[in-house]
N, C-alpha and C positions, 0 to 999 in steps of 0.2 A: 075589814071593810075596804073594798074598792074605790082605788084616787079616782076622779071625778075623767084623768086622762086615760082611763082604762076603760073609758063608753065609746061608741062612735058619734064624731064629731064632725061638724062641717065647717070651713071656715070660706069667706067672700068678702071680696073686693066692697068695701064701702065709696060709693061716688060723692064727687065735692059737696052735693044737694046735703050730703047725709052726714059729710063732716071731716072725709077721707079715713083714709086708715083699713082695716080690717076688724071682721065680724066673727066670730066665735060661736055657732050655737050648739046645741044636744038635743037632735032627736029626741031619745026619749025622755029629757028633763024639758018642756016647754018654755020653765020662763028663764033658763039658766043660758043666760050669753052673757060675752065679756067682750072687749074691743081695745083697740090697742094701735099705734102707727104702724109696726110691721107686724106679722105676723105670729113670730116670735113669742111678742109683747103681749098680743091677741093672747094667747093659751097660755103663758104665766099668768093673767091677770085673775 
């Protein structure tokens, strides 16, 4: 089976409104995001 970092992925700048940090999502997984303070953080999570 395929690690979940072997899809494409997009990651984005989260604003203050939203909490800061960074955004993690998968196209073709709709409800699979993750967030994190850098980015890093974002995709280990």
């Amino acid at each position: 089976m395929a690690k979940l970092v072997d899809y494409p992925f997009e990651v984005r700048p989260l604003g203050q409104e939203e909490g800061g940090g960074y955004l993690v999502s998968f196209p073709d997984f709709a409800e699979c995001i993750s967030d994190g303070e850098t980015i890093e953080e974002a995709i280990v999570q």
